[in-house]
C-alpha positions in Angstrom: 0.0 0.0 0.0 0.9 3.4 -0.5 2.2 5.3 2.8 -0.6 8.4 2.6 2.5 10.7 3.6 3.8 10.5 0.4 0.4 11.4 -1.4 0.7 14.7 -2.7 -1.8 17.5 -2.1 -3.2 18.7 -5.3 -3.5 22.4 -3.5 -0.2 22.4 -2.5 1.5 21.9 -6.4 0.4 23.7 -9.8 -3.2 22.6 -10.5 -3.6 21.5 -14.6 -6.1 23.5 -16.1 -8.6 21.3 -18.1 -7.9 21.3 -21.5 -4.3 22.0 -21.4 -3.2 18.8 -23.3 -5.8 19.0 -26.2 -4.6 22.7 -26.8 -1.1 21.5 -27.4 -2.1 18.7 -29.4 -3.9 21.0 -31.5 -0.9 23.0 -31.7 1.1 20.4 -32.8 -1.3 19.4 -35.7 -1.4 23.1 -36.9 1.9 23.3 -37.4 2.2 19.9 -39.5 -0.8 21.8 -41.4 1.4 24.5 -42.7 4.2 22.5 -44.2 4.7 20.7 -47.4 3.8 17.0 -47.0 6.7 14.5 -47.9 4.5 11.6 -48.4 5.3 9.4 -51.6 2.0 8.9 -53.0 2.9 4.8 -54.3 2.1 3.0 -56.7 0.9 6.1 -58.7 4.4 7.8 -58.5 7.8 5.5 -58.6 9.8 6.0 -55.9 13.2 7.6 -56.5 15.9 4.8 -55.8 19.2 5.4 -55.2 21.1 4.5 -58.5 22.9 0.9 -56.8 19.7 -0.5 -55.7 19.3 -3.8 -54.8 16.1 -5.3 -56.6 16.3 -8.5 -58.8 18.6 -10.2 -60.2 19.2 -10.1 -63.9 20.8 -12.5 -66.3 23.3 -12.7 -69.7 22.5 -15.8 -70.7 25.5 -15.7 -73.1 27.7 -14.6 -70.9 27.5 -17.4 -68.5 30.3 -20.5 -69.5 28.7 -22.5 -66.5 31.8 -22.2 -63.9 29.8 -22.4 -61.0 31.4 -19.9 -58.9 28.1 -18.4 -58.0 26.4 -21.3 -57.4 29.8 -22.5 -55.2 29.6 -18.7 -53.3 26.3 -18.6 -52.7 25.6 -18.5 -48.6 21.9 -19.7 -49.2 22.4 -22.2 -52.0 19.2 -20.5 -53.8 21.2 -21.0 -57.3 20.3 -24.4 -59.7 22.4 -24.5 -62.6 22.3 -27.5 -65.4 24.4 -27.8 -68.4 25.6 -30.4 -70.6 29.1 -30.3 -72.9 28.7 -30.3 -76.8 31.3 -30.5 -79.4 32.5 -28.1 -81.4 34.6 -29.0 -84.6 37.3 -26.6 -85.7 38.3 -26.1 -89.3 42.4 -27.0 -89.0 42.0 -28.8 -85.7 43.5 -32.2 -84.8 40.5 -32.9 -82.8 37.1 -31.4 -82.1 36.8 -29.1 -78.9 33.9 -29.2 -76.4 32.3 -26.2 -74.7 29.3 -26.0 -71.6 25.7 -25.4 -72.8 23.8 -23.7 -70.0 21.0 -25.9 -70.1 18.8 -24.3 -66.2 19.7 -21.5 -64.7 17.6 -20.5 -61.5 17.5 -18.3 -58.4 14.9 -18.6 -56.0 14.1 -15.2 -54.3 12.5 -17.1 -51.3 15.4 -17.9 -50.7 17.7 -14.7 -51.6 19.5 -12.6 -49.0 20.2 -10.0 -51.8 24.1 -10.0 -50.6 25.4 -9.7 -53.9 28.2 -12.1 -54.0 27.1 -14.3 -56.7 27.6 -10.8 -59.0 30.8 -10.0 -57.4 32.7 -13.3 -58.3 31.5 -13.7 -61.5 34.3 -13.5 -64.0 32.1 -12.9 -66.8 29.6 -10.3 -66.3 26.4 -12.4 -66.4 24.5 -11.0 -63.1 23.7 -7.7 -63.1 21.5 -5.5 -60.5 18.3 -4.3 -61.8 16.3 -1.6 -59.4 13.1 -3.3 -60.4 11.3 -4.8 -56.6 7.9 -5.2 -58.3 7.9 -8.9 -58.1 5.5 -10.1 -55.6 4.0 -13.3 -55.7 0.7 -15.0 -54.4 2.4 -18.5 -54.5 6.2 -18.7 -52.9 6.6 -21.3 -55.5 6.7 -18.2 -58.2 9.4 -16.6 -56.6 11.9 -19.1 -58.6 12.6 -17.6 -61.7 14.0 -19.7 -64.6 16.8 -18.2 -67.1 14.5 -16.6 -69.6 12.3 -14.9 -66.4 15.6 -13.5 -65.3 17.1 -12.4 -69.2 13.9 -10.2 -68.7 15.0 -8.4 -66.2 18.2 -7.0 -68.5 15.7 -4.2 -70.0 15.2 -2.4 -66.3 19.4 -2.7 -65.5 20.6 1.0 -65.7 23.3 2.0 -67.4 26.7 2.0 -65.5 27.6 5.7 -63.7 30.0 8.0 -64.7 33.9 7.2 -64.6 35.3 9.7 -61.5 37.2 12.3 -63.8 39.8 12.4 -60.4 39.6 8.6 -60.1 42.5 6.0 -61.4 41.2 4.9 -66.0 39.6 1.8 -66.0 41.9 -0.7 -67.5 39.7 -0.6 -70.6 40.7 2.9 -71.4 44.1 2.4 -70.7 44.3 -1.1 -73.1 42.7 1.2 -75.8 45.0 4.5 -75.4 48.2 2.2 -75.1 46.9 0.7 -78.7 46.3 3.7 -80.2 49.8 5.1 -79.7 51.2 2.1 -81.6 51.9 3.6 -85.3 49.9 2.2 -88.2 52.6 1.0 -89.9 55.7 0.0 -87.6 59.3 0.6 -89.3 60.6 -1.6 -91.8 63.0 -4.5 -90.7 66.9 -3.5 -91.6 68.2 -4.9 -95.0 70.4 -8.2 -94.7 73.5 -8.2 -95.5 74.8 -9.4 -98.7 76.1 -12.6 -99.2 78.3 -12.5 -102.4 81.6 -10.6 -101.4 80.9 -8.4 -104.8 78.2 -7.1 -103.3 79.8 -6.0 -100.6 80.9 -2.2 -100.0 84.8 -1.6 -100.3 86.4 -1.5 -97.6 88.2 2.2 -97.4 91.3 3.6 -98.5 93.7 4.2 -95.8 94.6 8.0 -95.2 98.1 9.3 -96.6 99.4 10.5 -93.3 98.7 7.2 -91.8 102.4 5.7 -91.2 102.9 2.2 -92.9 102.9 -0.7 -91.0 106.3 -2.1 -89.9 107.4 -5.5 -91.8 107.1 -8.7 -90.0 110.2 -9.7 -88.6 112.3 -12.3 -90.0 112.1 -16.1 -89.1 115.9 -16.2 -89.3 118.4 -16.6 -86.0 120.1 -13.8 -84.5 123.7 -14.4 -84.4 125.5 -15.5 -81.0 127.1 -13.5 -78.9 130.8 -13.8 -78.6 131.7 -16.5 -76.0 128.4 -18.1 -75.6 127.6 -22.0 -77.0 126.1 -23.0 -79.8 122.3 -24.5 -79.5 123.7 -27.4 -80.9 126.7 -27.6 -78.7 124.9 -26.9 -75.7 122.0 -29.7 -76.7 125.4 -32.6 -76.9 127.1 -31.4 -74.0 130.4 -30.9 -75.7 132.1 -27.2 -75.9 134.6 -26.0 -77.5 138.6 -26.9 -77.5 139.9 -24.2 -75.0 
């Protein structure tokens, strides 16, 4: 129970006139009267989304070679993908060459988180973002859309923004400015040199004031000195009568 001492006396604190909290509710609504109402009037005007909103998922069909990596990434396992390998022959080939036909290709939105990874890792730019969130379904079973449901979506994907001016090319640009500074036509390879020794160029003259060059020296002996032993002497072991 509550003590009666700590029961206030109306008398003793500021008395509410009646009425007081209807006035300031009025108040309140007045002012909301005056301004501008910011409510989006949907579905009879589109709402503005930002420009990398999340929606649906759209698909290239012929970009996808069936690699798998966003059926692999994928933290919900809502991708099914089918394919089956067909041959291709190539003129000049020792053997024909086989390539993936994407056969199913689905994503079930019941299922979705809308992460995004499944367009991140794929090499091959066959997911895109579309804005489009109109997709509600009576049945949950009509939420899986097949390959051709989700090629639809292409026509509501917006174009890709603007390249930052300030920001580092793409390496698109930079592949296409590096090949158009290579020159149309590239020099000509140096002439080879001639094989017969008449068509050779002479070789030139050698300058007047150019000393000649000194003779090779002779093959012959030098003469012995005076006491010394003959090669042949010394090779016997005999010398000279004293």
């Amino acid at each position: 129970m509550t003590d009666p001492s700590e029961r206030s006396d109306p008398a003793d604190g500021e008395r509410s006139l009646p009425g007081v909290g209807l006035v300031k509710g009025l108040g309140v609504t007045l002012k909301t009267m005056t301004r501008r109402s910011a409510t989006q009037q949907y579905p009879d005007v589109a709402p503005a989304l930002p420009p990398r909103s999340r929606g649906v998922i759209a698909l290239v069909e012929e970009n996808c070679t069936v690699c798998m990596l966003c059926a692999r990434e994928c933290p919900d396992w809502c991708i099914y993908i089918d394919s089956h390998k067909e041959e291709v022959v190539v003129p000049g080939a020792a053997r024909a060459r086989q390539r993936n036909v994407l056969d199913r290709f689905d994503i079930d939105f019941s299922l979705c988180m809308y992460c995004g990874i499944c367009i991140e890792v794929c090499p091959f730019d066959a997911l895109y973002w579309s804005p489009e969130f109109e997709y509600a379904e009576y049945d949950i079973k009509d939420l899986l859309h097949d390959k051709e449901h989700l090629g639809e979506w292409m026509g509501t994907v917006p174009p890709p923004p603007a390249h930052d001016p300030n920001g580092e090319p793409a390496k698109e640009e930079t592949a296409a400015a590096r090949k158009a500074a290579i020159p149309a036509n590239p020099a000509e390879p140096p002439a080879a040199a001639p094989s017969h020794p008449a068509d050779r160029p002479a070789a030139p003259s050698r300058p007047a004031d150019r000393p000649a060059a000194a003779p090779p020296r002779s093959a012959e002996r030098p003469p012995p000195r005076p006491g010394s032993r003959p090669a042949e002497e010394n090779a016997t072991g005999e010398g000279p009568t004293p």
